[in-house]
Backbone atoms as SQL, in Angstrom:
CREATE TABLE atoms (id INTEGER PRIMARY KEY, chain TEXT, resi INTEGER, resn TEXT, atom TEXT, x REAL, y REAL, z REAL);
INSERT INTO atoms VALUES
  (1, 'A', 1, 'UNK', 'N', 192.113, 152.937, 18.786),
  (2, 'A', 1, 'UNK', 'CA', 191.783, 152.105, 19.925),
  (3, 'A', 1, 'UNK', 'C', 190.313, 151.685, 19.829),
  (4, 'A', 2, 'UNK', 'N', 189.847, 150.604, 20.194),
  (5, 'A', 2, 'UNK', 'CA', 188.354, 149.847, 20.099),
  (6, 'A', 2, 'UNK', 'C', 188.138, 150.177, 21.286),
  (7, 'A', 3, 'UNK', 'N', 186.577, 150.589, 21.393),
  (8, 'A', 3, 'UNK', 'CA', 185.980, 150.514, 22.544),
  (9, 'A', 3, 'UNK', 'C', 184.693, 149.527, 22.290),
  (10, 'A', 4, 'UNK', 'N', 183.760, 149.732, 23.460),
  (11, 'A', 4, 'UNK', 'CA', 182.610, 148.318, 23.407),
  (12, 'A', 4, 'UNK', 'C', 181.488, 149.486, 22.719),
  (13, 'A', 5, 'UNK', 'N', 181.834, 150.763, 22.762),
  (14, 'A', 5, 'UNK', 'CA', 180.958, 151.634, 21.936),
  (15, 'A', 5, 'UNK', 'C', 181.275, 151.288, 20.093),
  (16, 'A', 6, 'UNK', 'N', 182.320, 151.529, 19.906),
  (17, 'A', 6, 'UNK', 'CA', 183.041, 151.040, 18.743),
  (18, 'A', 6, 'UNK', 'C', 182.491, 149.913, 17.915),
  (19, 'A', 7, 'UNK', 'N', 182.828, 148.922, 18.875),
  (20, 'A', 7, 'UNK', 'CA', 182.403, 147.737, 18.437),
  (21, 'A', 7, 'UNK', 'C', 180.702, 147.194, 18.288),
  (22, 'A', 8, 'UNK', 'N', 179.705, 147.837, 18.902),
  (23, 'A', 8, 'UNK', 'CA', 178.424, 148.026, 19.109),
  (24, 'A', 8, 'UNK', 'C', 178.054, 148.365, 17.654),
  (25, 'A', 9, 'UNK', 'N', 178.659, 149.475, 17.107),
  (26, 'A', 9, 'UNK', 'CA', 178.074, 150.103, 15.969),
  (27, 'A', 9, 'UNK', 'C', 178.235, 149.393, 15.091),
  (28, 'A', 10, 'UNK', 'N', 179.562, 148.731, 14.750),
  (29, 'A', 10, 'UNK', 'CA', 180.077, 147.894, 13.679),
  (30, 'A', 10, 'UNK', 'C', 179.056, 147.026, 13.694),
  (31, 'A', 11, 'UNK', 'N', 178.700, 146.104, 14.749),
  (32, 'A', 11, 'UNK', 'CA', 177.917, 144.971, 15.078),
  (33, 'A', 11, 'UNK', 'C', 176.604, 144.755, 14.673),
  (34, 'A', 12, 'UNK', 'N', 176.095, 146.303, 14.592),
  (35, 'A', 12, 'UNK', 'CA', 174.731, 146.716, 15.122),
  (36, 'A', 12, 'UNK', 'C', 174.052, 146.804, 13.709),
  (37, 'A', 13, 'UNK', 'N', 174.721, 146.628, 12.448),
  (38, 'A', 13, 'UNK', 'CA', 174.470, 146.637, 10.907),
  (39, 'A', 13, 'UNK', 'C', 173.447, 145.800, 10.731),
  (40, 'A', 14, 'UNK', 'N', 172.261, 145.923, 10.151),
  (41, 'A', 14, 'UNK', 'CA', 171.194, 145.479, 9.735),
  (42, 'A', 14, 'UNK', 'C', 171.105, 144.687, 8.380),
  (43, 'A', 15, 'UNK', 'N', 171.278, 143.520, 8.158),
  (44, 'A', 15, 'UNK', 'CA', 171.861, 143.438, 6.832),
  (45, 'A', 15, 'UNK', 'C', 170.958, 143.315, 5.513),
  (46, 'A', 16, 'UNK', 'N', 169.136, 143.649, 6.515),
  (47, 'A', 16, 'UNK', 'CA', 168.324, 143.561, 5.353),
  (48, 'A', 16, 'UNK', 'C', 168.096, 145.013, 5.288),
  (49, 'A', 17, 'UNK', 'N', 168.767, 145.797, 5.732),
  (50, 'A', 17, 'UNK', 'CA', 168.031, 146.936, 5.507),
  (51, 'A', 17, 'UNK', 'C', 169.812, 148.133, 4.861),
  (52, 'A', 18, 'UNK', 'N', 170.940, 147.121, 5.034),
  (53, 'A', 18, 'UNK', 'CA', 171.932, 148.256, 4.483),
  (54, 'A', 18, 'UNK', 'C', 172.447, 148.244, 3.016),
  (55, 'A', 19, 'UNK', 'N', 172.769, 149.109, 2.321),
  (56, 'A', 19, 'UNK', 'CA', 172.728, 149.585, 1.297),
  (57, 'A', 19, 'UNK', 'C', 174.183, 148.985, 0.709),
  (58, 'A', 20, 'UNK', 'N', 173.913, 147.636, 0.302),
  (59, 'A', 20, 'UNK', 'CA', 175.575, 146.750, 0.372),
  (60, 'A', 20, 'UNK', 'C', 176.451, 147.640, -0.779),
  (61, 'A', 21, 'UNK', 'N', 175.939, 148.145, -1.475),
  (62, 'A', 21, 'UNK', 'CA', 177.309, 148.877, -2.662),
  (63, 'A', 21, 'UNK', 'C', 177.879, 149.760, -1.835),
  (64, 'A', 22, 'UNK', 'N', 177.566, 150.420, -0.586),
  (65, 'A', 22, 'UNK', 'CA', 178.874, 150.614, 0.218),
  (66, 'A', 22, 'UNK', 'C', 179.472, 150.300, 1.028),
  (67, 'A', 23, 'UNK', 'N', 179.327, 148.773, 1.560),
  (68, 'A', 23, 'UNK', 'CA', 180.356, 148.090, 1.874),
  (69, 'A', 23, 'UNK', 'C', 181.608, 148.296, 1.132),
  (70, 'A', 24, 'UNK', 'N', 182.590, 147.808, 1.557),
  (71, 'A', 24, 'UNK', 'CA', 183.739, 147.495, 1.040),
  (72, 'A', 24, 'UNK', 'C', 183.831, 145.771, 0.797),
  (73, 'A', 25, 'UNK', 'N', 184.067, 146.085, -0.559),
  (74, 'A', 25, 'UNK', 'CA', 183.947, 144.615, -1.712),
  (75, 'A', 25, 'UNK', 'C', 185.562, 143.794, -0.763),
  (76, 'A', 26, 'UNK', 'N', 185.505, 142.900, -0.142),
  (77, 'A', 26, 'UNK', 'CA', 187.042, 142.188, 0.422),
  (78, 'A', 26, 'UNK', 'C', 187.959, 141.851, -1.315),
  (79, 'A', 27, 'UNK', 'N', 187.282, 141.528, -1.940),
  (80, 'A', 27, 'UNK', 'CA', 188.153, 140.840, -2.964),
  (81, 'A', 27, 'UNK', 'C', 189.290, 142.252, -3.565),
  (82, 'A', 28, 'UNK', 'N', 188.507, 143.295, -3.044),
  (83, 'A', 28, 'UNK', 'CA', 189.521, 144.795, -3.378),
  (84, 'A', 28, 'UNK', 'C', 190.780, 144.914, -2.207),
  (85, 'A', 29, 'UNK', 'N', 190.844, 144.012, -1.170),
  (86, 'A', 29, 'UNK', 'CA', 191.858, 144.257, -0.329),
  (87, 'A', 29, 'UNK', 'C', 193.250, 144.234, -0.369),
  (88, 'A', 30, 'UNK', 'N', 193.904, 144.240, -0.373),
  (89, 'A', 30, 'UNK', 'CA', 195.108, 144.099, -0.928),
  (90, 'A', 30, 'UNK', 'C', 195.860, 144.130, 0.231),
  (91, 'A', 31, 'UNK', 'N', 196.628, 143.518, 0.532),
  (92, 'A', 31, 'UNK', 'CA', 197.371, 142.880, 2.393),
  (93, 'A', 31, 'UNK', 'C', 198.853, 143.932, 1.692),
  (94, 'A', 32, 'UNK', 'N', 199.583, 144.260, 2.440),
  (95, 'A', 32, 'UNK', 'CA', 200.555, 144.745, 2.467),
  (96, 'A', 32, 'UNK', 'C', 201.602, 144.239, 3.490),
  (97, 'A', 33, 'UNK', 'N', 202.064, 142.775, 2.952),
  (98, 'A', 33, 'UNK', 'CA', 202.868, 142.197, 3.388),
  (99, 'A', 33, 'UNK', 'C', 204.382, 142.528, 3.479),
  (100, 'A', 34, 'UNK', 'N', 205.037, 143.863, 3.641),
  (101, 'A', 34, 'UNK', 'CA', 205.876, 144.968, 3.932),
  (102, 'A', 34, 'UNK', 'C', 205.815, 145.382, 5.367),
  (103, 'A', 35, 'UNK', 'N', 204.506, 145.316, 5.907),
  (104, 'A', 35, 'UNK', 'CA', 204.272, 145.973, 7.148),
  (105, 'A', 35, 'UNK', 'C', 204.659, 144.934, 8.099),
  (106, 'A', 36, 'UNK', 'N', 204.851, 146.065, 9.493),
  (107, 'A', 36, 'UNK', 'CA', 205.515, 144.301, 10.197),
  (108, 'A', 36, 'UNK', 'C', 204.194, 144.215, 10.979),
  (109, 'A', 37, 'UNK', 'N', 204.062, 142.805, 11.287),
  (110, 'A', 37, 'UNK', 'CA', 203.060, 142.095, 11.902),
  (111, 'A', 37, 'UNK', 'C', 201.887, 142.538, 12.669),
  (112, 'A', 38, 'UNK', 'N', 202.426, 143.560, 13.663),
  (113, 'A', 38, 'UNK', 'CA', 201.814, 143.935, 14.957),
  (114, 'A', 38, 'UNK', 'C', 200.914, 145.297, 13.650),
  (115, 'A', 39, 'UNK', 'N', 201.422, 145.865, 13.010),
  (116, 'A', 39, 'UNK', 'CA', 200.345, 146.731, 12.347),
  (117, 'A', 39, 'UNK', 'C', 199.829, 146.054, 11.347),
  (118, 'A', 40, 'UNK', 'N', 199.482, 145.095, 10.478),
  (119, 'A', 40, 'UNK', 'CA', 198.709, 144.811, 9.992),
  (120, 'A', 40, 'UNK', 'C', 197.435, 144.763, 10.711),
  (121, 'A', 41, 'UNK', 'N', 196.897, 144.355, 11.393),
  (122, 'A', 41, 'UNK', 'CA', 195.265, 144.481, 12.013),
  (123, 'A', 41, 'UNK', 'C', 194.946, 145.697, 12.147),
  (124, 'A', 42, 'UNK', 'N', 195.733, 146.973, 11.909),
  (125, 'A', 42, 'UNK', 'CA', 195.694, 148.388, 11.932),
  (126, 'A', 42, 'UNK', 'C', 195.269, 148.413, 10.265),
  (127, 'A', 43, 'UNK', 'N', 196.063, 147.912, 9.831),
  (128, 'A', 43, 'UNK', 'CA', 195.759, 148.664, 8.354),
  (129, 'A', 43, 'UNK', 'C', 194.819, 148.073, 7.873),
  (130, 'A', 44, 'UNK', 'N', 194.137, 146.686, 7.680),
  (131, 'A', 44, 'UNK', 'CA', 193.281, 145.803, 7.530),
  (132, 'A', 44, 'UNK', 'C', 191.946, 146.672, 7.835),
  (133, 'A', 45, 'UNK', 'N', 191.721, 146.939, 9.227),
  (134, 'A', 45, 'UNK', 'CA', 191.153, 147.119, 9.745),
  (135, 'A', 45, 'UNK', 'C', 190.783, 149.118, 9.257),
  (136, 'A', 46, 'UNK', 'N', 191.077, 149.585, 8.854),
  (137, 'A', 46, 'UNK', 'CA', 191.469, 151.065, 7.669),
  (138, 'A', 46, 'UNK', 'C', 190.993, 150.990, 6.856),
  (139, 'A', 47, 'UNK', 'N', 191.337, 149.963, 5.910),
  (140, 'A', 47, 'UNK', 'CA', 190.858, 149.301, 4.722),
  (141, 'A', 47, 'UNK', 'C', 189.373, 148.978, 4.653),
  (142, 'A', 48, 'UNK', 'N', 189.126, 148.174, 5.443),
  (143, 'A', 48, 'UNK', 'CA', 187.930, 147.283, 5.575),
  (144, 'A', 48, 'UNK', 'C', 186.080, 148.484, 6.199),
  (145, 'A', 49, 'UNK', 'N', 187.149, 149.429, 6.998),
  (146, 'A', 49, 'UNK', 'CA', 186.185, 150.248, 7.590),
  (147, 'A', 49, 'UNK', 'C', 185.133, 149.555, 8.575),
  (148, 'A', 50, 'UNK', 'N', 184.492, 148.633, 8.078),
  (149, 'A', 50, 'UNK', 'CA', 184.254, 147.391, 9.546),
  (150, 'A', 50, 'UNK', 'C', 184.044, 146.306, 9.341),
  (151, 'A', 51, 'UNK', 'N', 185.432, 145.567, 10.416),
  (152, 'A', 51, 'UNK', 'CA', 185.684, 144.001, 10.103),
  (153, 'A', 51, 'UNK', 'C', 184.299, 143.412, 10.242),
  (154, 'A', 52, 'UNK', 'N', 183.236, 143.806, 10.583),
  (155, 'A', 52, 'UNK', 'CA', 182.013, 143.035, 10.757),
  (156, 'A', 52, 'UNK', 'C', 181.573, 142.722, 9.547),
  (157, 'A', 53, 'UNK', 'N', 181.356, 143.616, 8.962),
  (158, 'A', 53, 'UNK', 'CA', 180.360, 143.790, 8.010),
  (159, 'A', 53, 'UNK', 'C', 181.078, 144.202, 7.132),
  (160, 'A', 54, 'UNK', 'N', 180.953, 142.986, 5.648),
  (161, 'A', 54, 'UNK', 'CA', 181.628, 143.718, 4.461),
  (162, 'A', 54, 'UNK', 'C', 180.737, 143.144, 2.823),
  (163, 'A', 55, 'UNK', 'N', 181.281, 143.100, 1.713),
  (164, 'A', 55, 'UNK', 'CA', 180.791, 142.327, 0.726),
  (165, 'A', 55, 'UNK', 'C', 181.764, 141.911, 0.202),
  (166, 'A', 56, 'UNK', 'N', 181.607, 140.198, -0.546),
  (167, 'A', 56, 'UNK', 'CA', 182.554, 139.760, -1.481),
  (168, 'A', 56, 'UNK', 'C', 181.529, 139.435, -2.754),
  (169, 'A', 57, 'UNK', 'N', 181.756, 140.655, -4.124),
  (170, 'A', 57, 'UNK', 'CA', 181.046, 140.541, -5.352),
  (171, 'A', 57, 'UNK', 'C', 179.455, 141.635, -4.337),
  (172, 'A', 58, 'UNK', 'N', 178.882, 140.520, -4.944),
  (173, 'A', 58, 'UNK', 'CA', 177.539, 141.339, -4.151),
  (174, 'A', 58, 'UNK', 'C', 176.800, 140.817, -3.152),
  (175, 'A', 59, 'UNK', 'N', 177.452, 139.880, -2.576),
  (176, 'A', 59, 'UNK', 'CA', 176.827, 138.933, -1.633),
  (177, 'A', 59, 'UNK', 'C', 177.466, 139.680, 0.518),
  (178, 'A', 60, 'UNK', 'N', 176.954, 140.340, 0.348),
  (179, 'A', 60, 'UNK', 'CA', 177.270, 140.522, 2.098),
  (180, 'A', 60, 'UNK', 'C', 177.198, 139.859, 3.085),
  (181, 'A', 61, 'UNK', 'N', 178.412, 139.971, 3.715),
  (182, 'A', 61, 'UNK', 'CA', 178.438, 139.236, 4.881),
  (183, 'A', 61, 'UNK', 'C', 178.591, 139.685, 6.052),
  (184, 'A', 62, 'UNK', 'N', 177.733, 139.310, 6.740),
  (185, 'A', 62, 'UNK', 'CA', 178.154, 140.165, 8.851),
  (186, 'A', 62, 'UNK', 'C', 179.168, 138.752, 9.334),
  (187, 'A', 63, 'UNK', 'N', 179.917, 139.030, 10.195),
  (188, 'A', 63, 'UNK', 'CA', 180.495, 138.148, 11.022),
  (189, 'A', 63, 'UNK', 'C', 179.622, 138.555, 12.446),
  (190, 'A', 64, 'UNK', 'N', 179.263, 137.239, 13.189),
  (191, 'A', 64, 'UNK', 'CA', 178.870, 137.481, 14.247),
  (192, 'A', 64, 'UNK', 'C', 179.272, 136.267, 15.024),
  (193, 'A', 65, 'UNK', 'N', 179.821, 136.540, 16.526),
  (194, 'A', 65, 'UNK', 'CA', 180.587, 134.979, 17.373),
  (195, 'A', 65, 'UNK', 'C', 179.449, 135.118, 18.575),
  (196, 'A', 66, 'UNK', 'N', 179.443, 133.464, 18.273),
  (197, 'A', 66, 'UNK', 'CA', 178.459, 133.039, 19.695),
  (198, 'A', 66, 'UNK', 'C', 179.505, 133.018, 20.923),
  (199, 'A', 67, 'UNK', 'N', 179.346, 133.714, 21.633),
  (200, 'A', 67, 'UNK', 'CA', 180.212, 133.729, 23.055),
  (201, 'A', 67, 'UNK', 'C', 180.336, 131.700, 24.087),
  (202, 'A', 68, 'UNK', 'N', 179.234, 131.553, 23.963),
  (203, 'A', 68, 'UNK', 'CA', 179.443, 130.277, 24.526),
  (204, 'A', 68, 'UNK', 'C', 179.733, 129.005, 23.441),
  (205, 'A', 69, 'UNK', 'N', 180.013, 129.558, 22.041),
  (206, 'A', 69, 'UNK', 'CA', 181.019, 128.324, 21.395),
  (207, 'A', 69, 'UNK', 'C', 182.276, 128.690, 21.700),
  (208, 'A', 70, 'UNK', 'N', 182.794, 126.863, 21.133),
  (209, 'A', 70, 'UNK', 'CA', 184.050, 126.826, 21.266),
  (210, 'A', 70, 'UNK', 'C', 185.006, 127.679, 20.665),
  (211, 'A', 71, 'UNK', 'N', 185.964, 127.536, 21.256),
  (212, 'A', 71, 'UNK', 'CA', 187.297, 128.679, 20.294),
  (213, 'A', 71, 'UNK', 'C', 187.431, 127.299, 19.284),
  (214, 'A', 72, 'UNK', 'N', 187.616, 128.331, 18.185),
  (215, 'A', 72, 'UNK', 'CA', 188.487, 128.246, 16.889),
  (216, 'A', 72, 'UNK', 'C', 189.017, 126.969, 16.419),
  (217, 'A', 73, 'UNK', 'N', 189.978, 127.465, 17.547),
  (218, 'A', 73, 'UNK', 'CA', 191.195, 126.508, 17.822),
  (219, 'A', 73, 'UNK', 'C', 190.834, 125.100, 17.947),
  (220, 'A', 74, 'UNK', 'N', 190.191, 124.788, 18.947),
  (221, 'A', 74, 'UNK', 'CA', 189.880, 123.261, 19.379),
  (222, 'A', 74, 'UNK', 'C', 188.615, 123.095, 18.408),
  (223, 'A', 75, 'UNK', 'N', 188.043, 123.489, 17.262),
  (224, 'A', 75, 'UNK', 'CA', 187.239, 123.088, 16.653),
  (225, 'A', 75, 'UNK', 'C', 187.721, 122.506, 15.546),
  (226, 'A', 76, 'UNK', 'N', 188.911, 123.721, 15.023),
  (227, 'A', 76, 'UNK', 'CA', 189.434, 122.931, 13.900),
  (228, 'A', 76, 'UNK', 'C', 190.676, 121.833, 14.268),
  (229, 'A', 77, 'UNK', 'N', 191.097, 121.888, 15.130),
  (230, 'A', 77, 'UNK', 'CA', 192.156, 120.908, 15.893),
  (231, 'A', 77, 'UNK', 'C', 190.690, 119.367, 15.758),
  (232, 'A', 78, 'UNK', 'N', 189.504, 119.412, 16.558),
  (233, 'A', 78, 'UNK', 'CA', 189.011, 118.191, 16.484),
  (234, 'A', 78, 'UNK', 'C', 188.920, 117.841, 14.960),
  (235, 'A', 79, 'UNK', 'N', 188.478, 119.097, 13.724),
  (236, 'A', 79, 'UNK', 'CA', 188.341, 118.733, 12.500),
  (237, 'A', 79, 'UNK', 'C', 189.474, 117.891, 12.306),
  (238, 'A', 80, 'UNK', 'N', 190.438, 118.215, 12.312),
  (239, 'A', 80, 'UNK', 'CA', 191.813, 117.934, 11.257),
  (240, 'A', 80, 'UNK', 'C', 192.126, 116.435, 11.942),
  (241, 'A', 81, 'UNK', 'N', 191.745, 116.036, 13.313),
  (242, 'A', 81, 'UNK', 'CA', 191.524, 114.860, 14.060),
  (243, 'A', 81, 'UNK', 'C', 190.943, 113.650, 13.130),
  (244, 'A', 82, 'UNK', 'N', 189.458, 114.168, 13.453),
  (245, 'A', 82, 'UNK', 'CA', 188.668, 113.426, 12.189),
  (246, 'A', 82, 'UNK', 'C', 188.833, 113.039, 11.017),
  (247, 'A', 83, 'UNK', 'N', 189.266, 114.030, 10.416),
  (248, 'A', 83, 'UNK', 'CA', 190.263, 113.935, 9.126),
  (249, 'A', 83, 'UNK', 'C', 190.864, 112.741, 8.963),
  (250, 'A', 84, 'UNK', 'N', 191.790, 112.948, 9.587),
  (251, 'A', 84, 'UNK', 'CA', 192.761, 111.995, 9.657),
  (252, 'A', 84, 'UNK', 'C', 192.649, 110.678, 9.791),
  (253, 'A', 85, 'UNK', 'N', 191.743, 110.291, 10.901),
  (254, 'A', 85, 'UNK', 'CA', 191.369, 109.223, 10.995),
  (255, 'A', 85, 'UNK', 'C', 190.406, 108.694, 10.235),
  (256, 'A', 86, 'UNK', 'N', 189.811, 109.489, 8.934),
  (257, 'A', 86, 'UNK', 'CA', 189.115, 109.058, 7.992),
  (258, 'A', 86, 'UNK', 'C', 187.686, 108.980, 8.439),
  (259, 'A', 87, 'UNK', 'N', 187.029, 109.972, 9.488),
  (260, 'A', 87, 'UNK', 'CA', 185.685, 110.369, 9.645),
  (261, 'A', 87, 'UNK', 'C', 185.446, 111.354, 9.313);
């Protein structure tokens, strides 16, 4: 179960100061498309040790979301808009 303590720590990774060879490399992940749906973000999330903060090769990456952008959704919905209409 996640708490806002949980999630604080994950968050709270310093990325000039952490020691990236123990991250977990993503390109080592391996999805286990056997499992049904509702537990994959369980096992992912096992795997990964924290979805925040990981490395792909040697390059690290934090994920961090601005609370007052848009969702997702309607960002890439306007992309694929644009697209289309050739802007």
């Amino acid at each position: 179960m996640t708490t806002s303590a949980w999630i604080d720590r994950f968050m709270n990774v310093n990325m000039n100061t952490v020691d990236r060879s123990k991250l977990i490399d993503i390109r080592t992940l391996e999805f286990d498309n056997t499992l049904p749906k509702e537990k994959r973000p369980v096992y992912v999330l096992e795997k990964l040790q924290n979805p925040f903060c990981f490395r792909c090769g040697e390059v690290g990456i934090k994920l961090e979301f601005d609370d007052s952008a848009p969702p997702l959704q309607d960002v890439l919905t306007n992309f694929l808009i644009r697209k289309k209409s050739g802007l």
